[in-house]
C-alpha positions as a Markdown table, in Angstrom:
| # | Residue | x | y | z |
|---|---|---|---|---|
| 1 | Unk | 20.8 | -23.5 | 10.6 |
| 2 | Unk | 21.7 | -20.5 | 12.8 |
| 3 | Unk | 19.5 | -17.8 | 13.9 |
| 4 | Unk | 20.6 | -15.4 | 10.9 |
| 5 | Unk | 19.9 | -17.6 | 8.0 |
| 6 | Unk | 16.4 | -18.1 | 10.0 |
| 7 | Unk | 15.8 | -14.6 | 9.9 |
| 8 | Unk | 17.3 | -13.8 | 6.6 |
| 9 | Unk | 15.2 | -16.6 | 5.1 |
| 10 | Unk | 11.5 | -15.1 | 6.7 |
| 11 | Unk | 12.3 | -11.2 | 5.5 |
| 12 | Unk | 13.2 | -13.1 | 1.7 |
| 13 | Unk | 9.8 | -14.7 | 2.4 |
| 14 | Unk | 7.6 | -11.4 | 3.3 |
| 15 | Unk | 9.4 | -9.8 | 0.7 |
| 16 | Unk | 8.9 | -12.1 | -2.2 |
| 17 | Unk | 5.9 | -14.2 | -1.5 |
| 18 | Unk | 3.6 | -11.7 | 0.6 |
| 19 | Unk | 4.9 | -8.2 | -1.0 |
| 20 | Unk | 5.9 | -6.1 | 2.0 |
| 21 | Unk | 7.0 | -2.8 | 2.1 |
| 22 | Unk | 10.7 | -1.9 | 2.8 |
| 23 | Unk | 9.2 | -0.8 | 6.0 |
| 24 | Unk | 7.6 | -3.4 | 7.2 |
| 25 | Unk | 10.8 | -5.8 | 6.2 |
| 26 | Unk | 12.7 | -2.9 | 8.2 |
| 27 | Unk | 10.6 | -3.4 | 11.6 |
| 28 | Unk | 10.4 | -6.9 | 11.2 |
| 29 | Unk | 13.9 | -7.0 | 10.8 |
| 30 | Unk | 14.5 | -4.7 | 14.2 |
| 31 | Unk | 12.2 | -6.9 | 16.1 |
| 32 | Unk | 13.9 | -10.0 | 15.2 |
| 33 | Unk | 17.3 | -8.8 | 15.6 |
| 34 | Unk | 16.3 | -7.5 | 19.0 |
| 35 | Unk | 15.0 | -11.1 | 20.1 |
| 36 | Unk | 18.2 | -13.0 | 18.5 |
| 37 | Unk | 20.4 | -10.4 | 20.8 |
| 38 | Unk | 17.9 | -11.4 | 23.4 |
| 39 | Unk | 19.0 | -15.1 | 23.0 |
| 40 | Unk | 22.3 | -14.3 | 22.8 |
| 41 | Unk | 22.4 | -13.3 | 26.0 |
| 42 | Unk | 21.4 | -16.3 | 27.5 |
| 43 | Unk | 23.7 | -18.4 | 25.5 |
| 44 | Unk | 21.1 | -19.6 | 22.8 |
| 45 | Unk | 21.8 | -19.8 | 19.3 |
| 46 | Unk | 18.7 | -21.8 | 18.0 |
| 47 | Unk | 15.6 | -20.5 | 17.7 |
| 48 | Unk | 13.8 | -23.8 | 18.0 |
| 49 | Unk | 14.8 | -24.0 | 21.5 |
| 50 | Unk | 13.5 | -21.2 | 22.7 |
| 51 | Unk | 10.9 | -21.7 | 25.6 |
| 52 | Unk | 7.6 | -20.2 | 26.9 |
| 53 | Unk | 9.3 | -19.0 | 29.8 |
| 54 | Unk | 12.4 | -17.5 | 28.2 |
| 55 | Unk | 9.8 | -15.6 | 26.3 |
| 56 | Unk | 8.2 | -14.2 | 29.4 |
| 57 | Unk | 11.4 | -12.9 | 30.5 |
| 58 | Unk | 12.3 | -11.1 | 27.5 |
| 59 | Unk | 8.8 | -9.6 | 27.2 |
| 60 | Unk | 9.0 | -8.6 | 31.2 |
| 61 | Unk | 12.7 | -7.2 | 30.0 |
| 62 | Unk | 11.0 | -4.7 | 27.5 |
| 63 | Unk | 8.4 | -3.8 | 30.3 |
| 64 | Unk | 11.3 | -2.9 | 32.4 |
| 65 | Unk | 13.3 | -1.1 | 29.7 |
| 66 | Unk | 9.1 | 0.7 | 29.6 |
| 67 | Unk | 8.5 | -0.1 | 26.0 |
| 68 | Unk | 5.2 | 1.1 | 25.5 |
| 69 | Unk | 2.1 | -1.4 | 25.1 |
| 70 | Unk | 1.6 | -0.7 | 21.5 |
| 71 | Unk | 5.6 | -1.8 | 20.3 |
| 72 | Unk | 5.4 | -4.2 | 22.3 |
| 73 | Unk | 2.2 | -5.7 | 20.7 |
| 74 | Unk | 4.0 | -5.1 | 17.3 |
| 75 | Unk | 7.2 | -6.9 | 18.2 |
| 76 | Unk | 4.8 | -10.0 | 19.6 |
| 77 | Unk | 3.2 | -9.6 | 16.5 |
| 78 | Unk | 6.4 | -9.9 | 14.5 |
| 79 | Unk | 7.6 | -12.9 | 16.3 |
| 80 | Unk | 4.3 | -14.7 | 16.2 |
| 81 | Unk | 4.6 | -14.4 | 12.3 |
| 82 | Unk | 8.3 | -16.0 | 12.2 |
| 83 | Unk | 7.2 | -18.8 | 14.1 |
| 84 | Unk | 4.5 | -19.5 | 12.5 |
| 85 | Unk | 6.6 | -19.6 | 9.4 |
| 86 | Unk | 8.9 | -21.7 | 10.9 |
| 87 | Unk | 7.0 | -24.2 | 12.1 |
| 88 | Unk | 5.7 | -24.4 | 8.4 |
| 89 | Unk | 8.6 | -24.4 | 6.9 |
| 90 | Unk | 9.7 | -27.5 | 9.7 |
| 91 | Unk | 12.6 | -25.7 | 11.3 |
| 92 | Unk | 10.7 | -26.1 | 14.4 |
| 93 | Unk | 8.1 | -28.2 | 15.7 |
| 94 | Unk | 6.0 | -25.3 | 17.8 |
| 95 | Unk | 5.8 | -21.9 | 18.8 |
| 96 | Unk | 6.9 | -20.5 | 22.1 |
| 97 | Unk | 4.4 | -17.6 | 21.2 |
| 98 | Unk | 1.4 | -19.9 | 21.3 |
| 99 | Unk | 0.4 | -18.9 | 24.5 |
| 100 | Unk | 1.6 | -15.8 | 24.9 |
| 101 | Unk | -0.9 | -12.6 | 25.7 |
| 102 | Unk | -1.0 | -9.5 | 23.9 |
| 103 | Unk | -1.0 | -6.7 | 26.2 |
| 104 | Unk | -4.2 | -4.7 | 25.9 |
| 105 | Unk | -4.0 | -1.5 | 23.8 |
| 106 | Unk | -6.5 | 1.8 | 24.3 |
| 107 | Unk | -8.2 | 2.6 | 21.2 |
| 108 | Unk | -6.3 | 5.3 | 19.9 |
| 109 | Unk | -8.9 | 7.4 | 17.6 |
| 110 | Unk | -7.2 | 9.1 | 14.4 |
| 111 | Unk | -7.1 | 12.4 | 13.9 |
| 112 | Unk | -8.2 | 14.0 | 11.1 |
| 113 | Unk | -8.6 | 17.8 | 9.6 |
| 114 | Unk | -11.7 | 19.6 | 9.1 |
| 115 | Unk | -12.9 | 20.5 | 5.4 |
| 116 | Unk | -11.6 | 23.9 | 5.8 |
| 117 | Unk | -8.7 | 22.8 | 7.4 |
| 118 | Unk | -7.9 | 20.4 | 4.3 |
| 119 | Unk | -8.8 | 23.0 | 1.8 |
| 120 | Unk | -6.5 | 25.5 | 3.2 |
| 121 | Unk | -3.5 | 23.0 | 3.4 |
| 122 | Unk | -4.0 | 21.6 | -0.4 |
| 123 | Unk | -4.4 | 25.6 | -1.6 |
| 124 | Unk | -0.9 | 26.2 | 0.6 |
| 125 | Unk | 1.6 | 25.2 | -2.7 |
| 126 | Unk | 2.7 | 27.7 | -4.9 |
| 127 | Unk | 1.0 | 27.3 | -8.3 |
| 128 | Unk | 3.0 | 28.8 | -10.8 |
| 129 | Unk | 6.6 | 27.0 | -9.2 |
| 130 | Unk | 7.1 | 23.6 | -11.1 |
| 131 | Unk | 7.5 | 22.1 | -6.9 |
| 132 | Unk | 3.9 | 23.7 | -5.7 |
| 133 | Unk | 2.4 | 22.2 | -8.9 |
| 134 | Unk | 4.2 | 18.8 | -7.9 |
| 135 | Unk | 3.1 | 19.3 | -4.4 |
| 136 | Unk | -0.4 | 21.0 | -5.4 |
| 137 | Unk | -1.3 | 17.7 | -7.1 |
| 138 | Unk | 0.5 | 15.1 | -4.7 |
| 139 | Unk | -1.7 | 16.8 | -1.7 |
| 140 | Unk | -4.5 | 17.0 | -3.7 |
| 141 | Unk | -4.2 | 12.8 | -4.7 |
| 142 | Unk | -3.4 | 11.7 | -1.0 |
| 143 | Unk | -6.8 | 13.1 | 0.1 |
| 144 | Unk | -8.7 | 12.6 | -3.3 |
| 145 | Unk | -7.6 | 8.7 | -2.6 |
| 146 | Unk | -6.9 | 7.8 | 0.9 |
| 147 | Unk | -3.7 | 5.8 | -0.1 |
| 148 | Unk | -0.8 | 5.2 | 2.2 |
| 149 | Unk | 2.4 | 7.0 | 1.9 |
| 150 | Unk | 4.2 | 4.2 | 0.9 |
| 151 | Unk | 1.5 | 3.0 | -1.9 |
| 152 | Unk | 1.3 | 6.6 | -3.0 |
| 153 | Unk | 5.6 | 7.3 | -3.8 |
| 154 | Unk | 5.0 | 3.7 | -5.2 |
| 155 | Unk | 3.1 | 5.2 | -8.2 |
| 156 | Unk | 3.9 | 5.2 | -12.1 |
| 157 | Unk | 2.7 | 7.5 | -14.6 |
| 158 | Unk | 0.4 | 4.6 | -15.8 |
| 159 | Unk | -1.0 | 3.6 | -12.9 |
| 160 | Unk | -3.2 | 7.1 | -13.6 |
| 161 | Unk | -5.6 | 7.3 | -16.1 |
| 162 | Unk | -6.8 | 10.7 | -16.2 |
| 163 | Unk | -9.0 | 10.3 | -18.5 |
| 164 | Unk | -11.4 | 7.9 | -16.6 |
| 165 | Unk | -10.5 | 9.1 | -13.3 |
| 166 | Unk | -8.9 | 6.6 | -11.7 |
| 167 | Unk | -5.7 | 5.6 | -10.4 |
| 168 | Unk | -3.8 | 1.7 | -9.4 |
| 169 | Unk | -2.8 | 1.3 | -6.6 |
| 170 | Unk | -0.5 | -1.7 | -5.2 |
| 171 | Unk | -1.5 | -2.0 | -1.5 |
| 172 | Unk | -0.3 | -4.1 | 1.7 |
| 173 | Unk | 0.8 | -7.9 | 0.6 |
| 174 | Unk | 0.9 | -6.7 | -3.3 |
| 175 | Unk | -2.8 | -6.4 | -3.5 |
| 176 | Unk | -4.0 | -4.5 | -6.2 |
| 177 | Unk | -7.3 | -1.8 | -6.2 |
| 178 | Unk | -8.8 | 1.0 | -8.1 |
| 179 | Unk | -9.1 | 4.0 | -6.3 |
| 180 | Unk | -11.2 | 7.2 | -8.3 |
| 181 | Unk | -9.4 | 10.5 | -8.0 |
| 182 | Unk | -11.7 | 13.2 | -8.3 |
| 183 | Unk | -12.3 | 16.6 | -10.7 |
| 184 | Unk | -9.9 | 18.3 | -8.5 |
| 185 | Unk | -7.0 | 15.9 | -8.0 |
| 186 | Unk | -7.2 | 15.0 | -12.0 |
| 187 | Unk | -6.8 | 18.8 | -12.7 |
| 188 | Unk | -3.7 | 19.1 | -10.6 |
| 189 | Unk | -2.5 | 16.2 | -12.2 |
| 190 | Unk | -2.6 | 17.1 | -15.2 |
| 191 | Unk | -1.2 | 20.3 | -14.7 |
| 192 | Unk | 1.5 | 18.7 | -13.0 |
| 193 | Unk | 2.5 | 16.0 | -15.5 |
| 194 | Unk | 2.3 | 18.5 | -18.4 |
| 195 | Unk | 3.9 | 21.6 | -17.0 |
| 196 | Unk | 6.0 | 20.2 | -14.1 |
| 197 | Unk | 7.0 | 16.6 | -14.3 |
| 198 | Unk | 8.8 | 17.2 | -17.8 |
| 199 | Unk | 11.1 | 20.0 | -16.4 |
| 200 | Unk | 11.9 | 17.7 | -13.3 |
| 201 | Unk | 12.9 | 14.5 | -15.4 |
| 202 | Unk | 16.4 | 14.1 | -17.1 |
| 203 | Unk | 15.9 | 10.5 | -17.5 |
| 204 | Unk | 13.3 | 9.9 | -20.0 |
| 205 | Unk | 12.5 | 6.6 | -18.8 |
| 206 | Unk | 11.9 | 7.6 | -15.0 |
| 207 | Unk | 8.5 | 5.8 | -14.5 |
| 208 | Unk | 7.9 | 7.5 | -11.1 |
| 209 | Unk | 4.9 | 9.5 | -11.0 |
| 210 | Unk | 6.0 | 11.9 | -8.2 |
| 211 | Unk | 9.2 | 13.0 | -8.5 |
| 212 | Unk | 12.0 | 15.0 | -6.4 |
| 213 | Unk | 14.1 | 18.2 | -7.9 |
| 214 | Unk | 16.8 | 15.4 | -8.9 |
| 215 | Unk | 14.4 | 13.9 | -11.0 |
| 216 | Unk | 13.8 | 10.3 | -9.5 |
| 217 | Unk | 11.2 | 9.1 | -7.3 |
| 218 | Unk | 10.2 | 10.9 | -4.2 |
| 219 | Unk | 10.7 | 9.1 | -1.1 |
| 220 | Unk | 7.8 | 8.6 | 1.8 |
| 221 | Unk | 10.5 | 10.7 | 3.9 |
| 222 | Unk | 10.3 | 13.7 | 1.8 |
| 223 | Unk | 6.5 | 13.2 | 1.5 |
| 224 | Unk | 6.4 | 13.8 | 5.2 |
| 225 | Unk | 9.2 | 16.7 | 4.9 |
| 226 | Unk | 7.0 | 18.6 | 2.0 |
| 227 | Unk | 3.8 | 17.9 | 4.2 |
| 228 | Unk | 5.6 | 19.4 | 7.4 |
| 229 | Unk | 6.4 | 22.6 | 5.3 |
| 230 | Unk | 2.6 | 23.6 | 4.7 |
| 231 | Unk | 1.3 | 22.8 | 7.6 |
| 232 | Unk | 3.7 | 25.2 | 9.1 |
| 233 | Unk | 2.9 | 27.6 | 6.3 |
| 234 | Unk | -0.9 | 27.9 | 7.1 |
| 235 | Unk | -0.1 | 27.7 | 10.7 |
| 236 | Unk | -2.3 | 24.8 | 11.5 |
| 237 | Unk | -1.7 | 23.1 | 15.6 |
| 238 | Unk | -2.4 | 19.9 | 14.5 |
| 239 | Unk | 0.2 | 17.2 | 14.3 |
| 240 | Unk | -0.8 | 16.4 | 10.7 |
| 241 | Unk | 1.5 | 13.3 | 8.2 |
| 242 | Unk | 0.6 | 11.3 | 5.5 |
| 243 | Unk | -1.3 | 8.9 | 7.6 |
| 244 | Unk | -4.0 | 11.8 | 8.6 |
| 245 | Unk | -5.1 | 12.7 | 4.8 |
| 246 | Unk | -6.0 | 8.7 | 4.8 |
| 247 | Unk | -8.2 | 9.6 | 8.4 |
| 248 | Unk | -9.3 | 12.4 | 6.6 |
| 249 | Unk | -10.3 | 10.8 | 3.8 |
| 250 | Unk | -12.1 | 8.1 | 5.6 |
| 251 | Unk | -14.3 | 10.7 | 7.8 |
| 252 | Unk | -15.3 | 13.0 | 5.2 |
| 253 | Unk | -16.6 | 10.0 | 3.0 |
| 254 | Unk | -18.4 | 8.5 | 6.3 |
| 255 | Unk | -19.7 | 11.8 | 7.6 |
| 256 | Unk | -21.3 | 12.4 | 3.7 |
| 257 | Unk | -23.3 | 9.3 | 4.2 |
| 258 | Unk | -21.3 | 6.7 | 2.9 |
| 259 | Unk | -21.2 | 3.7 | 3.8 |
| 260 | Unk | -18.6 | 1.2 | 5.8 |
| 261 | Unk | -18.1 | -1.1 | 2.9 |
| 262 | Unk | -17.4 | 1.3 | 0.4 |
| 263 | Unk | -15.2 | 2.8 | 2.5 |
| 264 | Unk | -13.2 | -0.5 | 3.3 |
| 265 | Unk | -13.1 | -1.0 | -0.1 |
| 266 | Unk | -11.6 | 2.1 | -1.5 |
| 267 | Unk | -8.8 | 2.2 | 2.2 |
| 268 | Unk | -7.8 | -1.4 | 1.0 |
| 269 | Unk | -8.9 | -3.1 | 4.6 |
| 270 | Unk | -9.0 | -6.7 | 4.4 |
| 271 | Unk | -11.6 | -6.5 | 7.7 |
| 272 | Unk | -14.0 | -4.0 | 8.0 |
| 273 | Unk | -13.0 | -3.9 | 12.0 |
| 274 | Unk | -10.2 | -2.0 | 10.9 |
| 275 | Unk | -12.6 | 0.9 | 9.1 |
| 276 | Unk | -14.5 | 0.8 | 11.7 |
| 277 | Unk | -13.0 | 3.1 | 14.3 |
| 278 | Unk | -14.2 | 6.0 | 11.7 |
| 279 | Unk | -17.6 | 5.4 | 13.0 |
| 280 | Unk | -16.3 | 6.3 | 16.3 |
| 281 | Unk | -14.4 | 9.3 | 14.9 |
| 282 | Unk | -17.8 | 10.6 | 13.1 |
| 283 | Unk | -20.0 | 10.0 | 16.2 |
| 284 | Unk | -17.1 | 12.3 | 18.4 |
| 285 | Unk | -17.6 | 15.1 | 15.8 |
| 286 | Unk | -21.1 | 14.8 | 15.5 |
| 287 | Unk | -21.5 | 15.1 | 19.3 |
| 288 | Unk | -19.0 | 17.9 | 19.5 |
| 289 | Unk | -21.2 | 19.7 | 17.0 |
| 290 | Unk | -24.3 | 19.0 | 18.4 |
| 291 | Unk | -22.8 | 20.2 | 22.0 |
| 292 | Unk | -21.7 | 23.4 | 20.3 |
| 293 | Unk | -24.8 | 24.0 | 18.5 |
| 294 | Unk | -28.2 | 23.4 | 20.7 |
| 295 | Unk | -29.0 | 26.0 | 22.9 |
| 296 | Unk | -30.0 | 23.0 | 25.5 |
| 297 | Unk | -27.1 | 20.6 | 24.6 |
C-alpha cells in the first residue's frame, strides 16, 4: 500500500470513527502531506520504513525552514496519531515517533475581554436589521455558552430549546453536551428565529440555526468576518475571534466563583489541565486589580 492510500485511509478514520472537524481533517491532512513530500525526497515511498533518524532530519528541516515551536508540536502530534494507527491497524510494526521529543512550548495565556468590553461588543449589532438580530443573538450565544466556532455554525434549530434554556452541542470527537444559554441569549434568540431567520430562509427545510443572507448555513469564516466588523465598530485594540468569547466565557464564570469542574464540564475538556490555565488568567487580573487599587500595592 502506498503512502496515499495510508493517508487517505487515517483522515476516513478520524472522520468516521472519532468525528473530527473538517478542520482538523484539513491540518492533519497538511501535516501528512508535508511528511510524505518529505519522504519523497529521499526516495521513500513506504511509510513503514521510515526511521528514527530520518525523522530527526525532517524535524531539524522545519527548524531550519524556522517553523515555530508550537506547529511543529502540532505536526509531531499529527504524525504520532498516524502511526499509532498504523501500527494498529498492522501496516507497520512500530513507530519512528516513539522516541521523539516534543519541543517545549511557553504557556501562552488566552486573552479574554472585560465585562464592559463584552457588553459593548454584543450591544454593537443593529437591532431592527434582520443581520444585527442574526448577529445580536449569535454574539450573544458564543459568550452565553463558551462553544467553539466550529460547534457553534454546527447548530440546528433543535439543538435549542428555548423554552428550558438550553442548547446541544456536538463537540470534539462527536461528543455530545448540554450547555444553558442564559435570559439574555434566549431573548435574542428568539427574536432572531421569529423575526429574522424566516426572512433569511428560501428553503424551508434549511436546518441550520445560523444562517448567511443566501439562506444556508453560516460558515466559521464568516463568523470570524461578522466578529471582525464589530470589534472595529466599537473600536476595541484587542485582537478579539471566536476563540476569545470561549476565554471570556471561561474567566467570567471562574472570577464569579465557580468552580474548575463546572467549568470543564460546560467548555467540553476531557482533562481539567486544559481548564486550568483560567486559573492563571484570573490570578493575572486579580493582581492587576489589586496593583491598581491599594494605595500600598
Amino acid at each position: 500500500m502506498n503512502n496515499e492510500h495510508w493517508i487517505e485511509r487515517f483522515l476516513r478514520y478520524l472522520e468516521i470513527e472519532k468525528g473530527a472537524s473538517p478542520h482538523t481533517l484539513n491540518n492533519y491532512a497538511k501535516d501528512l502531506l508535508q511528511f510524505r513530500d518529505y519522504l519523497k525526497q529521499q526516495r521513500i515511498d513506504d511509510f513503514a520504513a521510515v526511521s528514527y533518524f530520518m525523522v530527526r532530519n525532517f524535524l531539524a528541516q522545519l527548524y531550519t525552514r524556522e517553523y515555530a515551536k508550537r506547529s511543529v508540536a502540532r505536526k509531531l502530534s499529527a504524525l504520532r496519531s498516524f502511526y499509532a494507527y498504523a501500527v494498529r491497524e498492522g501496516l507497520t510494526d512500530a513507530s519512528p515517533f516513539g522516541h521523539v521529543r516534543t519541543p517545549k512550548l511557553e504557556k501562552k495565556l488566552p486573552g479574554f475581554l472585560y465585562v464592559e468590553e463584552m457588553r459593548q461588543l454584543l450591544e454593537a449589532p443593529d437591532p431592527k436589521s434582520p443581520i444585527g438580530m442574526r448577529d445580536r443573538a449569535l454574539l450573544e450565544t458564543l459568550y452565553a455558552t463558551g462553544v467553539r466556532v466550529s460547534e457553534l455554525v454546527g447548530m440546528d434549530v433543535r439543538s435549542v430549546d428555548l423554552h428550558s434554556g438550553v442548547a446541544l452541542v456536538y463537540g470534539k470527537g462527536a461528543k455530545e453536551r448540554f450547555v444553558p444559554l442564559g435570559e439574555h441569549a434566549v431573548f435574542a434568540l428568539r427574536t432572531y428565529l421569529q423575526e429574522s431567520r424566516p426572512r433569511m430562509v428560501a428553503d424551508p427545510s434549511e436546518q441550520a440555526l445560523f444562517v448567511n443572507v443566501r439562506g444556508t448555513r453560516l460558515s466559521d469564516r464568516s463568523v470570524r468576518r461578522l466578529i471582525d466588523q464589530y470589534v472595529a465598530r466599537i473600536a476595541c485594540n484587542k485582537n478579539v475571534s471566536p476563540h476569545t468569547f470561549r476565554h471570556t466565557f471561561a474567566t467570567h464564570l471562574l472570577e464569579a466563583g465557580a468552580d474548575l469542574r463546572t467549568v470543564q464540564e460546560l467548555l467540553g475538556h476531557v482533562n481539567i489541565s486544559t481548564t486550568q490555565i483560567y486559573t492563571h488568567v484570573t490570578r493575572d487580573h486579580l493582581q492587576s486589580v489589586y496593583n491598581r487599587a491599594h494605595p500600598r500595592a
